[in-house]
TISE-104946 format. One record per residue (C-alpha): x, y, z; residue in three letters; chain; residue number from 0. Coordinates in nm, 2 decimals, always signed. Example, Ala and Ser with C-alpha at 12.3 -4.5 7.8 and 13.67 -1.06 7.14 Angstrom:
REM residues 2
LOVEX;+1.23;-0.45;+0.78;ALA;A;0
LOVEX;+1.37;-0.11;+0.71;SER;A;1
END
This chain:
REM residues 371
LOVEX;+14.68;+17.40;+7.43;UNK;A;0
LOVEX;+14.98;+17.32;+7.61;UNK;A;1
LOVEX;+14.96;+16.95;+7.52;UNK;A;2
LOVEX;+14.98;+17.02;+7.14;UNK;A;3
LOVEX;+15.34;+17.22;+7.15;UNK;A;4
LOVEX;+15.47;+16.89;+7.34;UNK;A;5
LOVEX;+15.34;+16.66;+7.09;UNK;A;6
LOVEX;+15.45;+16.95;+6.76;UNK;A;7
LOVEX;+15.82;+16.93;+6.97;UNK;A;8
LOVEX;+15.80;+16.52;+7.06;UNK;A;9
LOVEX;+15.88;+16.43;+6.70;UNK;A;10
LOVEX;+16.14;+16.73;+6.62;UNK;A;11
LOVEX;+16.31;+16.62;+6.92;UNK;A;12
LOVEX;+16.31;+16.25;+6.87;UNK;A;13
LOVEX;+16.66;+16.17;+6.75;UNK;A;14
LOVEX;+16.90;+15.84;+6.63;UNK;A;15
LOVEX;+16.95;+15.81;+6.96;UNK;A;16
LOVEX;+16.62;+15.77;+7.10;UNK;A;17
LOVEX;+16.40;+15.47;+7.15;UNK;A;18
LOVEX;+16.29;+15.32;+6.83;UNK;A;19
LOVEX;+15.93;+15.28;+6.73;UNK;A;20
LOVEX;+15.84;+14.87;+6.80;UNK;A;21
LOVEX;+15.86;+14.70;+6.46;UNK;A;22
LOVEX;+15.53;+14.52;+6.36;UNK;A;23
LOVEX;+15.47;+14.21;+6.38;UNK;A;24
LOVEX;+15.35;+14.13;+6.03;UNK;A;25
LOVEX;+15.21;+14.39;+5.74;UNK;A;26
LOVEX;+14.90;+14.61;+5.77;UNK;A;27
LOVEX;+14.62;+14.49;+5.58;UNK;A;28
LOVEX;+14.28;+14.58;+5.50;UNK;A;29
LOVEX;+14.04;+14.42;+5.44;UNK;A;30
LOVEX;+13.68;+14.61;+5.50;UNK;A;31
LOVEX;+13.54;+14.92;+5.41;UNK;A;32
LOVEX;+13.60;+15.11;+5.72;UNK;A;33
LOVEX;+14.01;+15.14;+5.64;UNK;A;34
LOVEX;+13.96;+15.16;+5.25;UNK;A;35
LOVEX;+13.60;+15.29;+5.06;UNK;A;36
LOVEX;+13.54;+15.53;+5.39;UNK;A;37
LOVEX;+13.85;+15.66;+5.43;UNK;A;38
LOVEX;+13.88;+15.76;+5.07;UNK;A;39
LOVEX;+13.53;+15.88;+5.02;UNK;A;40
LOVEX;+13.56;+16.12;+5.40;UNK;A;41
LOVEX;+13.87;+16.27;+5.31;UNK;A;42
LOVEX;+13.82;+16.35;+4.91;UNK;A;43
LOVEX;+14.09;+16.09;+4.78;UNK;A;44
LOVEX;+14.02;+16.18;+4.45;UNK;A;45
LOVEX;+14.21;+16.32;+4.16;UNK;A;46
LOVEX;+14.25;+16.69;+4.27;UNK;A;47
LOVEX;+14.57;+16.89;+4.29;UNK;A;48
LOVEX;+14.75;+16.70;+3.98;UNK;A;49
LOVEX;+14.44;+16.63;+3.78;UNK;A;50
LOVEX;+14.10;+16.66;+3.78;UNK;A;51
LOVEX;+13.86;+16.93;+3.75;UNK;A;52
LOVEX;+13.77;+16.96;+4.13;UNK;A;53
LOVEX;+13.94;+17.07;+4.41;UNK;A;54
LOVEX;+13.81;+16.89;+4.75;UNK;A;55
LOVEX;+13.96;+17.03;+4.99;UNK;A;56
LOVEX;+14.23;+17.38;+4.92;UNK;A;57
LOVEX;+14.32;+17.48;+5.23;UNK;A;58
LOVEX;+14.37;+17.88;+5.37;UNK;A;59
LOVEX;+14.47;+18.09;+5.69;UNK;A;60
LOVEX;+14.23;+18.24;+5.88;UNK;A;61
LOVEX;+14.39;+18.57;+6.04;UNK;A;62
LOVEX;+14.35;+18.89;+6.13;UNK;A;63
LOVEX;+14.71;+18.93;+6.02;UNK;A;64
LOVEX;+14.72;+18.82;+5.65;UNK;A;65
LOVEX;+14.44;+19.01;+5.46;UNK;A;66
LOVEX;+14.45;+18.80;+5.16;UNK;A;67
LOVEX;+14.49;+18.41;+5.13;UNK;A;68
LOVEX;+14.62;+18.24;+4.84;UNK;A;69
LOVEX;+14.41;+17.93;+4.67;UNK;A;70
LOVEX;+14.62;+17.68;+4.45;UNK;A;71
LOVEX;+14.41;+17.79;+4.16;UNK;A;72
LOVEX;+14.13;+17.98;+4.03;UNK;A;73
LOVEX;+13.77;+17.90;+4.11;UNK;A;74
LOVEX;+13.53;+17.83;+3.82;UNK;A;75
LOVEX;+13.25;+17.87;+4.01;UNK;A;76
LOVEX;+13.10;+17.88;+4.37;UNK;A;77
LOVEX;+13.34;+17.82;+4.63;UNK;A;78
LOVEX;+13.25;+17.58;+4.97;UNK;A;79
LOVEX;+13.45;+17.69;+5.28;UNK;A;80
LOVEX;+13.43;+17.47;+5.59;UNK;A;81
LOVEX;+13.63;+17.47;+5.90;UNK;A;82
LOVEX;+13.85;+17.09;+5.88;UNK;A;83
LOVEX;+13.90;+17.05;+6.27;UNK;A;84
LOVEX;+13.45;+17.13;+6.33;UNK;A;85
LOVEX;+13.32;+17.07;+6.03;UNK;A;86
LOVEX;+13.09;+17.39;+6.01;UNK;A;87
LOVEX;+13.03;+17.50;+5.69;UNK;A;88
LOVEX;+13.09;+17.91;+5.65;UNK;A;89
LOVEX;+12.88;+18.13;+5.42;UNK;A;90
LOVEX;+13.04;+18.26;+5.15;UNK;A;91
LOVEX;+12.97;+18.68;+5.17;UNK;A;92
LOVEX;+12.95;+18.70;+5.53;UNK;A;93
LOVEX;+13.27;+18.49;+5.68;UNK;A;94
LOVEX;+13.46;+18.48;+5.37;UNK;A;95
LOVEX;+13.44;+18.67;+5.03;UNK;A;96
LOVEX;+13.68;+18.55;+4.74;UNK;A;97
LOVEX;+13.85;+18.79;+4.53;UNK;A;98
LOVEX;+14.02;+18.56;+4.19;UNK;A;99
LOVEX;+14.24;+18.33;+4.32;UNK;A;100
LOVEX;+14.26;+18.52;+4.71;UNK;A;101
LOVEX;+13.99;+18.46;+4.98;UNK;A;102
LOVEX;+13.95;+18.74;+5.27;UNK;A;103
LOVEX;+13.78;+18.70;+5.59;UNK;A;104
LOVEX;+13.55;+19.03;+5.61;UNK;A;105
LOVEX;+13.44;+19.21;+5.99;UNK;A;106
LOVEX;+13.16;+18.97;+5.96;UNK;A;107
LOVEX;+13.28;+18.67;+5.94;UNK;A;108
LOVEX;+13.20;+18.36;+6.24;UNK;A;109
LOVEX;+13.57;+18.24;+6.18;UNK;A;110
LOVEX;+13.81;+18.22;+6.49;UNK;A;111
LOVEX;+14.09;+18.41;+6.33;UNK;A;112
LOVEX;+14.43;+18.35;+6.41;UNK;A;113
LOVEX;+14.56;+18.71;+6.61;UNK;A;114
LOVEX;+14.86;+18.92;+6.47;UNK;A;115
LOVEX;+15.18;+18.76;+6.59;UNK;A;116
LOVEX;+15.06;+18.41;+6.66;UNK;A;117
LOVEX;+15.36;+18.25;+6.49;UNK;A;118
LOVEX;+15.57;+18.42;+6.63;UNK;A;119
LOVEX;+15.82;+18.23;+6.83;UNK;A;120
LOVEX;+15.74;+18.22;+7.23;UNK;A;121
LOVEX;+16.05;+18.18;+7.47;UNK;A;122
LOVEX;+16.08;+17.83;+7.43;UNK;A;123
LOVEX;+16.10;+17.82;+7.06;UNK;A;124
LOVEX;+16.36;+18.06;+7.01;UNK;A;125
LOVEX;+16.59;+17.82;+6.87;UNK;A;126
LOVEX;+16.31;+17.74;+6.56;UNK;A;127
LOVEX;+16.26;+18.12;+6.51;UNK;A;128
LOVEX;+15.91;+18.03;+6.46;UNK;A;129
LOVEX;+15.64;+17.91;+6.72;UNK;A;130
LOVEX;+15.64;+17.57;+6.74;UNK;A;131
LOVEX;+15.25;+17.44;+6.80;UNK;A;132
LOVEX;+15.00;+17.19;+6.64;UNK;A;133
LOVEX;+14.74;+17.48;+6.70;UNK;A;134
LOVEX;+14.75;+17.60;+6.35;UNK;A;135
LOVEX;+14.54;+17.35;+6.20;UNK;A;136
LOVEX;+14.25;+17.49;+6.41;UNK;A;137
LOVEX;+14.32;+17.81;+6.20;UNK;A;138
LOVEX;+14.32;+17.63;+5.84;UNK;A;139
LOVEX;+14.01;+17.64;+5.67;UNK;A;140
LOVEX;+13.95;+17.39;+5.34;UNK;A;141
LOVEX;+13.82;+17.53;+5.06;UNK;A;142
LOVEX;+13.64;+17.33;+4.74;UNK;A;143
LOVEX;+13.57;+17.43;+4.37;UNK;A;144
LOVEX;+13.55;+17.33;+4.05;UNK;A;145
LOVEX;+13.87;+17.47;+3.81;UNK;A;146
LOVEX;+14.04;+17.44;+3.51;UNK;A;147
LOVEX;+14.41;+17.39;+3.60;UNK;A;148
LOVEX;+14.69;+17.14;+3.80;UNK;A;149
LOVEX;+15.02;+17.17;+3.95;UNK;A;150
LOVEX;+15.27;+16.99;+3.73;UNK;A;151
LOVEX;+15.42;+16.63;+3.87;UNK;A;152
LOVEX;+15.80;+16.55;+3.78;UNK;A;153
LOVEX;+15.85;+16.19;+3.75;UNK;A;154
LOVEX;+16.15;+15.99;+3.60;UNK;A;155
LOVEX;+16.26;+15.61;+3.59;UNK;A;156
LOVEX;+16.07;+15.30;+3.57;UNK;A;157
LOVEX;+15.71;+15.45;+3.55;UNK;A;158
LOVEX;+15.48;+15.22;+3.32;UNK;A;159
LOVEX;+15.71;+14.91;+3.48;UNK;A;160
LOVEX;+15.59;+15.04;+3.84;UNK;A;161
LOVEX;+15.19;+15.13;+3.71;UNK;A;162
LOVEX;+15.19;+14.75;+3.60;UNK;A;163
LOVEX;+15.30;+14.60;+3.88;UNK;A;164
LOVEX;+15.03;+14.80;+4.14;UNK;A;165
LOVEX;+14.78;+14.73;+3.93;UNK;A;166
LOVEX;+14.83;+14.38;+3.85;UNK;A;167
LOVEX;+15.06;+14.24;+4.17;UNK;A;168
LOVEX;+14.86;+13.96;+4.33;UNK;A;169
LOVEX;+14.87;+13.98;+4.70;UNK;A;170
LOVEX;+15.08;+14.37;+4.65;UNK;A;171
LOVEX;+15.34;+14.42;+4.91;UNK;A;172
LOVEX;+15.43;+14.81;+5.01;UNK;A;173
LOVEX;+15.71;+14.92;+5.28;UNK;A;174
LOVEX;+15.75;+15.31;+5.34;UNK;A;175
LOVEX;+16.01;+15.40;+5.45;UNK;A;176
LOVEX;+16.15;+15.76;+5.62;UNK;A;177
LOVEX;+16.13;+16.02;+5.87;UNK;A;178
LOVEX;+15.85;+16.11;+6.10;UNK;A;179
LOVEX;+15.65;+16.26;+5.80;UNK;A;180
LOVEX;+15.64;+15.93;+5.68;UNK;A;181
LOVEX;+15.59;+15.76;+6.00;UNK;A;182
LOVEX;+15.24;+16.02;+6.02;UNK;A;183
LOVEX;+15.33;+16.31;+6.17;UNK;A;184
LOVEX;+15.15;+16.58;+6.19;UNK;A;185
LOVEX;+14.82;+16.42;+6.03;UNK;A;186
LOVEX;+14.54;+16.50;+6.29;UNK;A;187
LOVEX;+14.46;+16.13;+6.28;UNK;A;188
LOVEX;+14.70;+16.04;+6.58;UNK;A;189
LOVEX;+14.60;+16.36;+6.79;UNK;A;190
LOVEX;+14.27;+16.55;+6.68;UNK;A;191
LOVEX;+13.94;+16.60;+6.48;UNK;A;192
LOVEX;+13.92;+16.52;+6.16;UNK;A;193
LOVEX;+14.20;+16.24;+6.25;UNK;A;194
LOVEX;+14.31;+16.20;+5.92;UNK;A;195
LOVEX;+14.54;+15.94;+5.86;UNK;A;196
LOVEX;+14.91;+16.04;+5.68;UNK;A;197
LOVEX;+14.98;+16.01;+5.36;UNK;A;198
LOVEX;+15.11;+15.61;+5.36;UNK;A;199
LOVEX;+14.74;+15.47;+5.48;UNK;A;200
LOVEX;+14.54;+15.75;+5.23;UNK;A;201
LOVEX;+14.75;+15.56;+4.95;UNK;A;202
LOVEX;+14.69;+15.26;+5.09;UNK;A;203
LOVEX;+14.34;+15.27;+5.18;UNK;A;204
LOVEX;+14.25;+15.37;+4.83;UNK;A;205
LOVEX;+14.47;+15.13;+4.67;UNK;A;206
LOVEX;+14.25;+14.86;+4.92;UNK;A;207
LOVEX;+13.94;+14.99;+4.77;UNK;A;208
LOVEX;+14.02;+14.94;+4.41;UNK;A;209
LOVEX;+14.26;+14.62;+4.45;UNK;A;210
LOVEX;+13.96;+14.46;+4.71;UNK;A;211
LOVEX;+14.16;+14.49;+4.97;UNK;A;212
LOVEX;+14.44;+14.28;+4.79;UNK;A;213
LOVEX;+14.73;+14.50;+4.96;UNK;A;214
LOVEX;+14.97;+14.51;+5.21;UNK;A;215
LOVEX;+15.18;+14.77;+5.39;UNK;A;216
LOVEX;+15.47;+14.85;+5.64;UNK;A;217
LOVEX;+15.59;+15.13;+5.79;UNK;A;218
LOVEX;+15.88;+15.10;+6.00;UNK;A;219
LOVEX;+16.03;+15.48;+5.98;UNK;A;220
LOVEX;+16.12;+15.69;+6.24;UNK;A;221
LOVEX;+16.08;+15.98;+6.37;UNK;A;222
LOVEX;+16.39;+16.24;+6.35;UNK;A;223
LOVEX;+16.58;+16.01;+6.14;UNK;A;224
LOVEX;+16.84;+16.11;+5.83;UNK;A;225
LOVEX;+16.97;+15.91;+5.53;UNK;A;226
LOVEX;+17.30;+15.87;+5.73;UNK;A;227
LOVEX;+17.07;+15.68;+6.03;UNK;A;228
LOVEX;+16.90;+15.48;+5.79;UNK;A;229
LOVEX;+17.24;+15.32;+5.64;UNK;A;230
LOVEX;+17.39;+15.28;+5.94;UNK;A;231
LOVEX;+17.07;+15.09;+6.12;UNK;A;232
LOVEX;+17.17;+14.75;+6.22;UNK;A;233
LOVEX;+16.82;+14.65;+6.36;UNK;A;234
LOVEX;+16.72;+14.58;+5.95;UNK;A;235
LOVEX;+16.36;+14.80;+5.98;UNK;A;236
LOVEX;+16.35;+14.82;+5.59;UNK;A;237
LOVEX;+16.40;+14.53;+5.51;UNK;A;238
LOVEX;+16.22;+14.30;+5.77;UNK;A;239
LOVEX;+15.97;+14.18;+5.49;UNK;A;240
LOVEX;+16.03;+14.11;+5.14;UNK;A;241
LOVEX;+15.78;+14.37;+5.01;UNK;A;242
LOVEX;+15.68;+14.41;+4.63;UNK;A;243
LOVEX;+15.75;+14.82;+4.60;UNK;A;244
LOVEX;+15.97;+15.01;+4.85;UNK;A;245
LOVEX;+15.89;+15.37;+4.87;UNK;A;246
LOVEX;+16.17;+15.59;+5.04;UNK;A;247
LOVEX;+16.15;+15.92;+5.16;UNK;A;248
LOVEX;+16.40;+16.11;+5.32;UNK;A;249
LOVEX;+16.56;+16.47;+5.35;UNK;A;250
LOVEX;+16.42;+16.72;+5.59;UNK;A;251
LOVEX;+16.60;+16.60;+5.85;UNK;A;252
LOVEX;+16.92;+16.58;+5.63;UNK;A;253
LOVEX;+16.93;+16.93;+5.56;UNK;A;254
LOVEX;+17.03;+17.06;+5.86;UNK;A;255
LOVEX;+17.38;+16.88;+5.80;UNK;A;256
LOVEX;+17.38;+16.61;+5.54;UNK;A;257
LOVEX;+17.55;+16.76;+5.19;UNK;A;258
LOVEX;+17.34;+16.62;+4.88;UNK;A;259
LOVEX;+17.65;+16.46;+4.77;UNK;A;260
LOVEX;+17.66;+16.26;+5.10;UNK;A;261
LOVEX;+17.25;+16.23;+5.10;UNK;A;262
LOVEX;+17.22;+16.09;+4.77;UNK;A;263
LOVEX;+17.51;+15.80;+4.82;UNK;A;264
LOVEX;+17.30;+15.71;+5.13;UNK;A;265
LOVEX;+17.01;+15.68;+4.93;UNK;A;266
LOVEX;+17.23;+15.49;+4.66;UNK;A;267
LOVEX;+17.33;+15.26;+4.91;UNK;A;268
LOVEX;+16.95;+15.18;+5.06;UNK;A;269
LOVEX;+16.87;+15.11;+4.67;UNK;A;270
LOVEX;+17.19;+14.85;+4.65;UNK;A;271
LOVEX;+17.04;+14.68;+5.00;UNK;A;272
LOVEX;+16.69;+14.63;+4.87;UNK;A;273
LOVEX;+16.84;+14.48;+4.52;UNK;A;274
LOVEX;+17.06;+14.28;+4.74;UNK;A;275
LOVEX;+16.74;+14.14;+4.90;UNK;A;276
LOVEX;+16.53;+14.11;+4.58;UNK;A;277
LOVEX;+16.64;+14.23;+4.29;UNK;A;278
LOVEX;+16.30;+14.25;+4.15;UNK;A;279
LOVEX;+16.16;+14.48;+4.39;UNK;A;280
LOVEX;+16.03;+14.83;+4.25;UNK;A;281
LOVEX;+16.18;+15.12;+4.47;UNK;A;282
LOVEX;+16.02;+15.47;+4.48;UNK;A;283
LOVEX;+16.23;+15.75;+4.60;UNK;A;284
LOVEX;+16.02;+16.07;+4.70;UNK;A;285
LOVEX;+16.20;+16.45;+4.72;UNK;A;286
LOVEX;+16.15;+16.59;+5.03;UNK;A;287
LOVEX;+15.83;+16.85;+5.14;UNK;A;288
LOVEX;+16.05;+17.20;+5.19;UNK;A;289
LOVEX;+16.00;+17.31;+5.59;UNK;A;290
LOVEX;+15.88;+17.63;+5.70;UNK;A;291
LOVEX;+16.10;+17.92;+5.51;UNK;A;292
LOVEX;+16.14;+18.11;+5.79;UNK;A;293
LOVEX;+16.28;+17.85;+6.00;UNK;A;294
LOVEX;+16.66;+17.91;+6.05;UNK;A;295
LOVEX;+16.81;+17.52;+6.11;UNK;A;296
LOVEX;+16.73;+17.37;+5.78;UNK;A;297
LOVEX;+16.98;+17.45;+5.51;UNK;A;298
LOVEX;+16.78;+17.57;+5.19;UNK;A;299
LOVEX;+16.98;+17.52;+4.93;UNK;A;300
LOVEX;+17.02;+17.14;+4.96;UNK;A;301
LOVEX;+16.70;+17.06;+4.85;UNK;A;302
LOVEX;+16.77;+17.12;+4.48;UNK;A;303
LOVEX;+17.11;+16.92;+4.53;UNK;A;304
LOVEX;+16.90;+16.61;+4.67;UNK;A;305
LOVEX;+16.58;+16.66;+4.39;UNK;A;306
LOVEX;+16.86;+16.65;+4.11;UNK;A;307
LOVEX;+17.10;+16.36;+4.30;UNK;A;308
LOVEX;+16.72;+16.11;+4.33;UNK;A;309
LOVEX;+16.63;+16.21;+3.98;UNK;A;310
LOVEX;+17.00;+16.09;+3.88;UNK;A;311
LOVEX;+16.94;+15.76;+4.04;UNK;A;312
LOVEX;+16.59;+15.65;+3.90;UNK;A;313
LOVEX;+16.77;+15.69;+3.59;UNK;A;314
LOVEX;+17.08;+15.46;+3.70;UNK;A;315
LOVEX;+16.88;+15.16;+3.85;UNK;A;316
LOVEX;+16.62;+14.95;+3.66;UNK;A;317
LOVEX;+16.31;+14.95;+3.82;UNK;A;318
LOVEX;+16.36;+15.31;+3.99;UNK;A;319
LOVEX;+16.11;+15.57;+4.04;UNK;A;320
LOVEX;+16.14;+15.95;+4.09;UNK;A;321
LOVEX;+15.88;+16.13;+4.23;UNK;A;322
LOVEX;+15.96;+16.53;+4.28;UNK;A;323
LOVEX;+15.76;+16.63;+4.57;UNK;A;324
LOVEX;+15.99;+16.92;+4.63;UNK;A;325
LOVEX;+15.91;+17.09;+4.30;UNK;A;326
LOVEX;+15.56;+17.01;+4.43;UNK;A;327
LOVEX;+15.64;+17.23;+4.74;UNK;A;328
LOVEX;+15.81;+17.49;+4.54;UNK;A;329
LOVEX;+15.45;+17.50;+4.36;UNK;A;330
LOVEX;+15.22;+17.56;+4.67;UNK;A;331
LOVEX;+15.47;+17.80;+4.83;UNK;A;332
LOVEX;+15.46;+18.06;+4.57;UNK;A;333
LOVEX;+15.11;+18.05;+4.58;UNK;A;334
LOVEX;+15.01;+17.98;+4.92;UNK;A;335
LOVEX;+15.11;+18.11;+5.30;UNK;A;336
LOVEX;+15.30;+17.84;+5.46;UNK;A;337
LOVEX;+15.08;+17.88;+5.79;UNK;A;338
LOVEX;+14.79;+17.71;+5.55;UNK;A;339
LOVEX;+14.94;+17.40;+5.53;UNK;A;340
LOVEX;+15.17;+17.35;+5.83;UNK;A;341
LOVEX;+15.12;+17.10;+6.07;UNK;A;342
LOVEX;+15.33;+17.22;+6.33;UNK;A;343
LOVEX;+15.50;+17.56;+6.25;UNK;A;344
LOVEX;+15.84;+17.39;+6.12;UNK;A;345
LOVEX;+15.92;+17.09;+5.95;UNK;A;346
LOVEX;+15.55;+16.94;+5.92;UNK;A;347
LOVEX;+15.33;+16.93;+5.64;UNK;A;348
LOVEX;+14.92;+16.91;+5.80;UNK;A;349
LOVEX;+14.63;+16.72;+5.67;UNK;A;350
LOVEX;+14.65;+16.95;+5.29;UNK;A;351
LOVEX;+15.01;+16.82;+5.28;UNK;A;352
LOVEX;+14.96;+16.46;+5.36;UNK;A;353
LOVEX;+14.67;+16.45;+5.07;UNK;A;354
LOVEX;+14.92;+16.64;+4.83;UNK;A;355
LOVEX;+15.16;+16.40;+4.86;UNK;A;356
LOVEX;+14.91;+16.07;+4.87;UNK;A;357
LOVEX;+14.78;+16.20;+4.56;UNK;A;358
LOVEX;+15.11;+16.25;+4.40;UNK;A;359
LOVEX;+15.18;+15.85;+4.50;UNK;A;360
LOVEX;+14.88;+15.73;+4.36;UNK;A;361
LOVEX;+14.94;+15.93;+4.01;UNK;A;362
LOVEX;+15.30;+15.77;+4.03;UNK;A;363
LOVEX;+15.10;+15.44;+4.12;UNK;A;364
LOVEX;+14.78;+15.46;+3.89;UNK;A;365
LOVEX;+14.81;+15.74;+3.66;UNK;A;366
LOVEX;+14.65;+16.06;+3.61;UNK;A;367
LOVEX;+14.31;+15.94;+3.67;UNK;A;368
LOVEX;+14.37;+15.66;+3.95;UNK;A;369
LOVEX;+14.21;+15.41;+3.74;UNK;A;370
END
């Protein structure tokens, strides 16, 4: 398992000063049903966490340390448990029993749990307070069921304006644009089984599927990067196309030194550049996921500085969207263990997240239903 701490530390480590990721070429497209019908239909792309009356795939901790283990809501009905990283389906009784809105793992259960103390820090990760590993996936079990309730979705700005133009933009143009969450990590689908892709080709594979594969995306984030790198960047990575909706997503990194005050005039000034380039272009700021509580770098209370600062400016530019995928953390984490939905122990989301926060684009995007 050694190989998975260095790729959890590779992009925590990656810094301004590093080597850039190469800049493509030309836009991602798609254009078959291998990158857009099959990659929604094997990973549940589907109205789930904000609407809908099915959850496809919940996600809990498997260990021998945590007794109980938090769903995002109540079952209405049977509950299907499989483990994400073999597929094996577990039988409900013997590995797992569910208690309301709780799941345990009883002495009989099949499931490799996680042992007491397994994220705690080891030597090396001293400095995160936490241990720093992309093994905790292999722990994480997903969990399906019908229910009756959503987490709430804050939005504000131009949100019919932005709904019109994905749904009826001929030849639609997308550029994401953030930190390494957004350039994909720690989806499995650059490292391990299931190899889900990150939240930026979910949204775009489903949009492919309903649009015929009439879209377009380009991701040139990076890896470590703040707000502060992304305003200083004189190589132009945002805007080397002239894309039709800009969706920026910044902030973990930025709280372990960047002030909201300062974060949100660099995000201010990224929405000035992209009007400077087309004025018509819709731009899409997204809060950012909240790292692992325990983890002693980050500074907590920015986050509520930089979710009110974005909301501020959707309202003060035409043809700006808020999406608050903070409050969206803030949700999961008072119901949920953050080991259930980490990808590497810090600063991460896993496979859940990446779904949590495609979903939320595509109800910014689509609407409630995704239609």
């Amino acid at each position: 398992m050694k190989h998975l701490k260095i790729l959890a530390c590779l992009f925590i480590s990656l810094s301004a000063s590093a080597e850039l990721p190469a800049l493509a070429d030309k836009y991602t497209t798609c254009n078959d049903v291998s990158c857009s019908n099959y990659v929604v239909n094997k990973f549940n792309i589907h109205p789930s966490f904000f609407g809908g009356h099915y959850v496809y795939s919940d996600m809990v901790y498997a260990s021998k340390e945590y007794k109980n283990e938090g769903l995002l809501f109540t079952p209405e009905g049977p509950v299907m448990m499989f483990n994400q990283m073999t597929g094996k389906l577990l039988v409900a009784g013997k590995d797992f029993s569910v208690h309301g809105d709780h799941v345990s793992f009883p002495s009989s259960t099949t499931v490799d749990l996680a042992p007491v103390g397994f994220s705690k820090p080891d030597k090396e990760d001293k400095d995160f307070n936490v241990r720093v590993t992309l093994e905790y996936p292999f722990h994480q079990m997903s969990v399906s069921y019908k229910k009756n309730e959503s987490m709430r979705l804050l939005m504000s700005g131009s949100i019919t304006d932005l709904r019109k133009i994905i749904k009826d933009k001929k030849n639609l143009k997308i550029t994401y644009f953030g930190d390494s969450i957004t350039f994909g990590a720690n989806a499995t689908g650059i490292y391990s089984a299931p190899n889900q892709p990150p939240f930026t080709d979910l949204t775009s594979a489903y949009l492919a599927m309903i649009r015929g594969g009439d879209v377009q995306w380009y991701n040139p984030s990076v890896p470590g990067w703040n707000s502060a790198n992304a305003v200083s960047d004189e190589t132009g990575r945002m805007l080397k196309f002239d894309s039709d909706v800009y969706v920026i997503a910044f902030g973990v990194n930025d709280s372990n030194d960047i002030e909201p005050k300062t974060f949100v005039a660099n995000i201010e000034k990224l929405i000035k550049d992209i009007k400077t380039k087309n004025n018509h272009a819709r731009i899409v700021l997204m809060s950012p996921t909240r790292p692992n509580p325990e983890w002693v770098l980050p500074k907590k209370e920015y986050f509520e500085g930089y979710r009110k600062g974005l909301r501020g400016l959707s309202k003060k530019y035409e043809r700006t969207t808020f999406i608050d995928i903070t409050d969206v953390w803030n949700q999961i984490l008072k119901r949920k263990n953050i080991w259930a939905i980490t990808g590497n122990g810090v600063n991460h989301p896993g496979d859940f997240g990446h779904r949590v926060i495609a979903e939320a684009l595509l109800t910014a995007f689509l609407g409630d239903d995704f239609s």
